[in-house]
C-alpha positions as MATLAB code, in Angstrom:
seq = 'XXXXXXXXXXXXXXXXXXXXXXXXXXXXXXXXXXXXXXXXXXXXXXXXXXXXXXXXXXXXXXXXXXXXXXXXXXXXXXXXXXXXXXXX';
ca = [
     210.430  -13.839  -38.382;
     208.720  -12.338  -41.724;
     208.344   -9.032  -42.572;
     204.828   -7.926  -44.247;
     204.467   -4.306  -45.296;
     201.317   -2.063  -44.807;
     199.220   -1.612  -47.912;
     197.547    1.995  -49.000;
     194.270    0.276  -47.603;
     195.714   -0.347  -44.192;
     195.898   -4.453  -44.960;
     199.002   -6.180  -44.340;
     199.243  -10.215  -45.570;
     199.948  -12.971  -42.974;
     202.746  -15.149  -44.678;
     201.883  -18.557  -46.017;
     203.532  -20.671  -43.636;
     202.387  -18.692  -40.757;
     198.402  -18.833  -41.806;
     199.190  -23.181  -42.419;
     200.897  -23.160  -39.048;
     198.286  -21.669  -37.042;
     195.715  -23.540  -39.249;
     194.136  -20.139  -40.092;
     191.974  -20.817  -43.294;
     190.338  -18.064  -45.589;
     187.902  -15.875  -44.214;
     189.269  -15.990  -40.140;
     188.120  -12.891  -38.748;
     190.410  -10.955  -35.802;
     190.544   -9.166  -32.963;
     193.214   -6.816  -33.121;
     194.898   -4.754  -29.871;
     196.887   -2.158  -29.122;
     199.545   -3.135  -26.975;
     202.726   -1.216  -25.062;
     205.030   -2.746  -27.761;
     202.374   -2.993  -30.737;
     200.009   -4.947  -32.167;
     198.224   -8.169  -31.455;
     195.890  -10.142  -33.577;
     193.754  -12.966  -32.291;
     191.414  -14.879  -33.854;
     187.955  -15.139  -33.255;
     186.174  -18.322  -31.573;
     185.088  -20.024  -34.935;
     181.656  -20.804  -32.245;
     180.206  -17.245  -31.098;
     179.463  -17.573  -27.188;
     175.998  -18.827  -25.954;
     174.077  -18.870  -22.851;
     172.841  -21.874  -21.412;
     169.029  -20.561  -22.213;
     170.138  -20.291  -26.081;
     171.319  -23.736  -26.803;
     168.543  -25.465  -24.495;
     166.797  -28.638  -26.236;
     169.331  -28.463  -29.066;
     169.842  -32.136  -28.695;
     166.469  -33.170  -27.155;
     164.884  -36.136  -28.514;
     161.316  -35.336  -30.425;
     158.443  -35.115  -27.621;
     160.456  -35.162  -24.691;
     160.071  -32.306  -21.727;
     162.495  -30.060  -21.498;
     163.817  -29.430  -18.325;
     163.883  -25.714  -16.982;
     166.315  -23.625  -16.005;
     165.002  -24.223  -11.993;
     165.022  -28.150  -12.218;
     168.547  -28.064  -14.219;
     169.846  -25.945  -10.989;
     168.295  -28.418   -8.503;
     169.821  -31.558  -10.321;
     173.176  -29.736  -10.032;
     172.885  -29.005   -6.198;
     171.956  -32.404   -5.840;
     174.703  -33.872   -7.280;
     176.921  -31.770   -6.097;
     175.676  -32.748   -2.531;
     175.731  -36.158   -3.011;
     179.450  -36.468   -3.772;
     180.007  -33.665   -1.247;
     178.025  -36.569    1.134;
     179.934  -39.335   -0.861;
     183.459  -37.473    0.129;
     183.019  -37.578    4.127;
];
């Protein structure tokens, strides 16, 4: 356990061998929480969250069709179906 004391500008430092332990390089942002016995700091996902609709085509070849969001949902219910069918 290390002890860390609260600087005048409300920062504290996170010990050496804790930051290469947790692989937490310069510049990881946190969420911190209040908690019944504290504090709790988490790190943020180094990839911010994304909807399917976002991310669509990123890896689509040049001049293909991109499928909709309607077709992607049938090819889904299909396969799920089929092994559904496949199953019985």
């Amino acid at each position: 356990m290390e002890t860390v004391k609260l600087s005048i500008k409300g920062q504290i430092v996170i010990p050496k061998n804790i930051r290469d332990d947790l692989h937490l390089p310069t510049g990881t942002e946190f969420v911190i929480s209040k908690t019944a016995t504290g504090l709790t700091l988490t790190p943020t996902t180094i990839f911010p969250a994304s909807t399917v609709s976002e991310v669509r085509g990123f890896l689509a070849k040049r001049g293909r069709k991109l499928p909709d969001e309607a077709d992607n949902r049938a090819n889904i219910k299909a396969r799920l179906k089929a092994r559904d069918d496949a199953s019985k």
